[in-house]
C-alpha positions in Angstrom: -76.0 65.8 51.5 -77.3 62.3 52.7 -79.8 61.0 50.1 -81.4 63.9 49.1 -80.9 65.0 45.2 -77.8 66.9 43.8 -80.2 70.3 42.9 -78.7 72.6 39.9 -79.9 75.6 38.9 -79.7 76.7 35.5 -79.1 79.9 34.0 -79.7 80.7 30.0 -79.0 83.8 28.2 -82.6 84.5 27.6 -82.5 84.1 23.7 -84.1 81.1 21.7 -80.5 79.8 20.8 -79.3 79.4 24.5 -82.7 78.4 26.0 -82.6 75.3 24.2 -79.2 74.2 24.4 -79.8 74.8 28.2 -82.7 72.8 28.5 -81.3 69.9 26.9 -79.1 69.6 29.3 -81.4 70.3 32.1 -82.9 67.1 31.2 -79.9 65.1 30.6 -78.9 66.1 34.2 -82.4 65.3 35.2 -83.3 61.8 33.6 -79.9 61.3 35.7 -81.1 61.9 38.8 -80.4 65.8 39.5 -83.1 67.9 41.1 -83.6 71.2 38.5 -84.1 74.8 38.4 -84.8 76.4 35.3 -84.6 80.0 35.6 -85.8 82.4 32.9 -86.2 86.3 32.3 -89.9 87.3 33.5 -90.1 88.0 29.7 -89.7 84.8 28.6 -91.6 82.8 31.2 -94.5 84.8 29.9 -93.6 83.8 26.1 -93.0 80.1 26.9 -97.0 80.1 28.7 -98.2 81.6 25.6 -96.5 78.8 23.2 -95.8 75.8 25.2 -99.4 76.3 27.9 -99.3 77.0 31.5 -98.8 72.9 32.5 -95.7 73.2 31.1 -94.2 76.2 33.1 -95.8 73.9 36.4 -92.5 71.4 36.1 -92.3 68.2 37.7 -91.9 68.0 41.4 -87.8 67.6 40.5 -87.5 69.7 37.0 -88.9 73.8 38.4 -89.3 76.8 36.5 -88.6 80.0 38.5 -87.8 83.8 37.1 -85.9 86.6 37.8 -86.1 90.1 36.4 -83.8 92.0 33.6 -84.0 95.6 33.8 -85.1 95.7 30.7 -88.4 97.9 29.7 -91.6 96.4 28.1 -91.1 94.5 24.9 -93.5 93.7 22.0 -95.0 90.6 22.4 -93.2 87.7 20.9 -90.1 89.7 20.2 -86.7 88.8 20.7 -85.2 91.5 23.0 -82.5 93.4 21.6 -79.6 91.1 22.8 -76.9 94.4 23.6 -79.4 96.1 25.8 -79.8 92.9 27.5 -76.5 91.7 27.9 -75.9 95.3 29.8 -78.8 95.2 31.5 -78.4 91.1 32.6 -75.0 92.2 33.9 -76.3 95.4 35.7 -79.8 94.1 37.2 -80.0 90.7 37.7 -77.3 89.8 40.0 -79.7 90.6 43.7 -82.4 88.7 42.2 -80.7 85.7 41.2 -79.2 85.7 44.8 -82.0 86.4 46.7 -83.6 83.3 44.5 -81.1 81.0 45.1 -82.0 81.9 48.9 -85.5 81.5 48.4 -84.9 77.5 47.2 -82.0 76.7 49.6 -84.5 78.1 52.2 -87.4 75.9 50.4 -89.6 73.0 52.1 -88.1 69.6 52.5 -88.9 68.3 48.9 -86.5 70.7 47.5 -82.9 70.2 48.3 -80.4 72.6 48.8 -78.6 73.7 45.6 -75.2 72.5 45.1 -74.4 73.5 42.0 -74.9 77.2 39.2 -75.1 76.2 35.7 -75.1 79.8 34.0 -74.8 80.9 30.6 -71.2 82.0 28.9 -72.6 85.3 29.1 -74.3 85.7 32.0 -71.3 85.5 33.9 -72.7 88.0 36.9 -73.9 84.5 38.3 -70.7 83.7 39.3 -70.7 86.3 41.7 -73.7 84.8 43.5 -72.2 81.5 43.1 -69.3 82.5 44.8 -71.1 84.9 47.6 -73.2 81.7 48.5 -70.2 79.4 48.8 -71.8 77.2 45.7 -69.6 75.1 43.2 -70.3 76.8 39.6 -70.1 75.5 36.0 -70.0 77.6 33.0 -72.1 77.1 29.5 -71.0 77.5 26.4 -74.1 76.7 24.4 -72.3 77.3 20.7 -68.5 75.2 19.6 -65.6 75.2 21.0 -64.2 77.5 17.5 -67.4 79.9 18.5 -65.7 80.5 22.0 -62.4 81.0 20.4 -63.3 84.0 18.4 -64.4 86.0 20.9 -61.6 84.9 22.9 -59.5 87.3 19.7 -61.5 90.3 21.0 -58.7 91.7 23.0 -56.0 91.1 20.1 -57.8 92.9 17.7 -57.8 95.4 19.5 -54.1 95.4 20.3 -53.0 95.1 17.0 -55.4 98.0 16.0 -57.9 96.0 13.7 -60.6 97.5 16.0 -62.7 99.5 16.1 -62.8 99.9 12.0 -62.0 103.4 10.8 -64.9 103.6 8.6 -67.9 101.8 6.9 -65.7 100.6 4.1 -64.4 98.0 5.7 -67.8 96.3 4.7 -66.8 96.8 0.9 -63.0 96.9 0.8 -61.7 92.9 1.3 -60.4 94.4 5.1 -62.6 91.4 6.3 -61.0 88.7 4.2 -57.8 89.4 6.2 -56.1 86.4 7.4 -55.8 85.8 11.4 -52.6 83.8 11.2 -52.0 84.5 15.3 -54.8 82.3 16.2 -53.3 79.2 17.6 -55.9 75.9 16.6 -58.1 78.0 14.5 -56.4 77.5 10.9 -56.9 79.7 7.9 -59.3 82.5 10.0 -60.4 85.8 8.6 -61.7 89.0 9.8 -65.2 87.9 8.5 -65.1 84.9 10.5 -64.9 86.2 13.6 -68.6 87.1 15.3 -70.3 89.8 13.8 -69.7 92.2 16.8 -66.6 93.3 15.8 -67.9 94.6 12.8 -68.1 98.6 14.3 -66.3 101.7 13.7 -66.9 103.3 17.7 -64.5 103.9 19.7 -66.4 103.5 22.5 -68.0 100.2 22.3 -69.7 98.7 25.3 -70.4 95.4 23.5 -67.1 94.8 23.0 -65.7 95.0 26.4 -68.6 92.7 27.3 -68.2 89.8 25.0 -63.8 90.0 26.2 -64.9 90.1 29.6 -67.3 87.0 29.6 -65.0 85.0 27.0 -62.1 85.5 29.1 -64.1 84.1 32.4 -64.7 81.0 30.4 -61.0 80.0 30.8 -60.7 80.4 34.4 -63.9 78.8 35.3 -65.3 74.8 34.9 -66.8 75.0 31.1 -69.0 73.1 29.1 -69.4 73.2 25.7 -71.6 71.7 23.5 -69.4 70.3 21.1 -67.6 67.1 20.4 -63.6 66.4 19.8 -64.1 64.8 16.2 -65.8 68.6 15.2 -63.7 70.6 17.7 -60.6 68.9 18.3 -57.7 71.6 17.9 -59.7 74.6 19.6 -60.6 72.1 22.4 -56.7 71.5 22.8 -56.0 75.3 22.9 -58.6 75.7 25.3 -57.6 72.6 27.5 -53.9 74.1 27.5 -55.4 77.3 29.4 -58.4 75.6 31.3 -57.8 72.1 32.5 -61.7 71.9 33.8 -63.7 71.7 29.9 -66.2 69.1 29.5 -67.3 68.6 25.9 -70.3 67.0 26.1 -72.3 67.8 22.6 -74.0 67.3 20.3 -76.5 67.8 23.2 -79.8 67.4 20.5 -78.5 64.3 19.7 -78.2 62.8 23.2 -81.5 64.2 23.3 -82.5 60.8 21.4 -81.5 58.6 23.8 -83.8 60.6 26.9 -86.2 57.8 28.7 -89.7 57.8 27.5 -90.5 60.0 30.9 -88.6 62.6 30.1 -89.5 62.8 26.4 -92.8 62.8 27.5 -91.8 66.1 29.6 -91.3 69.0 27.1 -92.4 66.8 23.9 -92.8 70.3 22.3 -89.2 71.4 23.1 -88.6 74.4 24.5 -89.7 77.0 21.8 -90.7 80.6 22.9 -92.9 80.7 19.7 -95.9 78.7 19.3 -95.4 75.8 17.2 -97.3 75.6 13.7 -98.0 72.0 12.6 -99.3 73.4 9.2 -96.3 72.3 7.1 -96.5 68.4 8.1 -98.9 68.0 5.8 -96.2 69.4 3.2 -93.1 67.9 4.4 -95.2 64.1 4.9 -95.3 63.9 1.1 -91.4 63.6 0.3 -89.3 60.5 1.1 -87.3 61.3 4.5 -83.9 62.9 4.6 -85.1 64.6 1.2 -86.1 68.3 2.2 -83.4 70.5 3.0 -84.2 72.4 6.2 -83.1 76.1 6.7 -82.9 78.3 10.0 -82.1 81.5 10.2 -82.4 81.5 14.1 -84.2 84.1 16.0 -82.4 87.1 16.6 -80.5 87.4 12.4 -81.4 90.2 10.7 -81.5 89.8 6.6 -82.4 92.9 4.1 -84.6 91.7 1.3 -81.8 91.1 -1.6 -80.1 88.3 1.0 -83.0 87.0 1.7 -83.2 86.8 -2.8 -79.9 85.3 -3.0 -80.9 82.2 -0.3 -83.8 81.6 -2.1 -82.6 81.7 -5.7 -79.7 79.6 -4.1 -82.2 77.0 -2.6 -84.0 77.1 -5.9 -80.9 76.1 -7.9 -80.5 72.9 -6.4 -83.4 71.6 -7.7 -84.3 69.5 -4.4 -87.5 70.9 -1.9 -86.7 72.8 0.7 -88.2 74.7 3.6 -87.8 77.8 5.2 -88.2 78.2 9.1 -87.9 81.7 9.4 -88.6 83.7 13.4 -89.7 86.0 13.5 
C-alpha cells in the first residue's frame, strides 16, 4: 500500500442508534490516521443536510460521505423508517449498490486510496458479500453490549425448545415472559422479557425472526467489534470469545470520544443527529448545579402508549430531583 492511507468504509444500520455509534468510531479511526467513507441510506443523507447543513455532508478531504439506495418507498420527512421493512429491504436491495460504490472509490483519483477494509453494521450483514466478492478484509459492528448480542444469539433456541412463536396474546399478561432462561451460558438470571422485544410475536411465519438469527449468528464467524467494555461485559465477552477468537471490545466509544484532538472535535461538533438540534433547553438546564438533572432518552424508533408514558413521568416526579425529557420523535 506504500504510504498512502489505510481507507475504511463504513456501513451503519440507517437508524439514529447505529449512526452514531458508527460515527464515533469513524473518527477514532480517522484522528488515527485512516482515510473514511461514511456511507448512508439516500434517506438519511437527505435528513443529516436538513439538521447538521450541507458543509457537513462535504467531509474532509480524508473523512467522505457517500450513499447508496434501500429499496425502500418514500418516507415522511424526518421519520424513522419502519426498521423491519428496512432490514428486508437492506438485505434484498442494497447489496449491487454498495458493490458498485466500493468500485466507484477504489477506481477514484489519486487522493483517495484504495479501500482495504468494510466496517458494516451487525445487521447489515449483505456487506460481507461485497467484501468478500472484492477480495477486501471485513470487520463486523456491533453498535449495542456484548449481553445485547447474546440475546439474539437465543433466537434459534427459543425456537427449539418451542417458546416461539407465542400461542397467543396472553403471553403479554400471563408471567410466560418472567420465565427464567437458565440455558444461557454467561448471561445469569435471564427471562423471556429480557430478551429483545422481537420475540414478542404469536406468527408462525416471522420474517424478522429468521433475520435477526441469521445476522447474530454471522457475528461469531466474522472479526467483531462491540462497543462495550470487559468491566460491564465480562462473562458474555468470554462466551463470545470461546466461539469467536477475533472480538475487539473497544467501548464506551462516547467516552473515547473525549479524548478526540481539537481537529476532529471541531469536525462534527454537532454530532451526528438526523434531527435538528434545539438549543432552547440550555437556558433551563444552565440554571442547576452540574451532574443534578436527570436526563431521559427514549431513543428514536420506541414506541410508548400514553399511560407509560404517565408512569415515567409520575416516576420522574417522585424523585423530587429535575429532570428532562428528550423525546424523538
Amino acid at each position: 500500500m506504500g504510504t498512502q492511507k489505510p481507507h475504511v468504509v463504513c456501513v451503519p444500520f440507517p437508524a439514529q442508534g447505529h449512526v452514531n455509534p458508527f460515527m464515533q468510531l469513524a473518527k477514532l479511526l480517522h484522528c488515527k490516521g485512516f482515510h473514511i467513507t461514511f456511507v448512508n441510506n439516500e434517506y438519511n443523507h437527505k435528513r443529516l443536510i436538513k439538521s447538521q447543513g450541507a458543509e457537513f455532508v462535504k467531509g474532509q478531504p480524508d473523512f467522505k460521505f457517500e450513499t447508496i439506495p434501500d429499496g425502500m418507498p418514500p418516507s415522511v420527512e424526518d421519520e424513522t423508517q419502519d426498521v423491519p421493512s428496512l432490514c428486508i429491504a437492506n438485505k434484498k436491495h442494497s447489496y449491487e449498490p454498495l458493490k458498485e460504490l466500493v468500485n466507484k472509490l477504489n477506481n477514484s483519483s489519486p487522493g483517495v486510496p484504495p479501500v482495504s477494509c468494510i466496517i458494516y453494521d451487525g445487521i447489515m450483514c449483505f456487506a460481507s458479500k461485497v467484501a468478500k466478492d472484492l477480495g477486501i478484509p471485513e470487520l463486523v459492528f456491533w453498535t449495542a453490549s456484548a449481553c445485547g448480542l447474546m440475546g439474539y444469539l437465543q433466537y434459534h433456541q427459543l425456537a427449539k425448545r418451542h417458546i416461539f412463536p407465542f400461542k397467543d396474546e396472553n403471553f403479554v399478561t400471563d408471567g410466560t415472559l418472567d420465565t427464567s432462561l437458565d440455558w444461557i451460558i454467561g448471561m445469569k438470571d435471564m427471562r423471556l422479557k429480557d430478551l429483545p422485544s422481537f420475540i414478542r410475536d404469536t406468527s408462525k411465519v416471522d420474517s424478522m425472526f429468521d433475520f435477526w438469527d441469521l445476522e447474530a449468528q454471522h457475528c461469531l464467524r466474522t472479526p467483531l467489534i462491540i462497543n462495550t467494555f470487559e468491566e460491564f461485559d465480562s462473562q458474555a465477552i468470554e462466551f463470545l470469545s470461546s466461539k469467536n477468537p477475533n472480538i475487539y471490545n473497544i467501548g464506551s466509544l462516547h467516552l473515547l470520544g473525549r479524548h478526540f484532538p481539537d481537529k476532529e472535535k471541531g469536525f462534527n461538533s454537532s454530532g451526528s443527529s438526523l434531527w435538528k438540534n434545539d438549543s432552547k433547553c440550555i437556558k433551563w438546564l444552565d440554571q442547576w448545579e452540574p451532574s443534578s438533572v436527570i436526563y431521559v432518552n427514549y431513543g428514536s424508533i420506541a414506541k410508548m402508549t400514553e399511560q407509560h408514558l404517565k408512569e415515567f413521568a409520575w416516576g420522574l416526579a417522585d424523585s423530587n430531583l429535575p429532570f428532562f425529557v428528550d423525546k424523538e420523535t
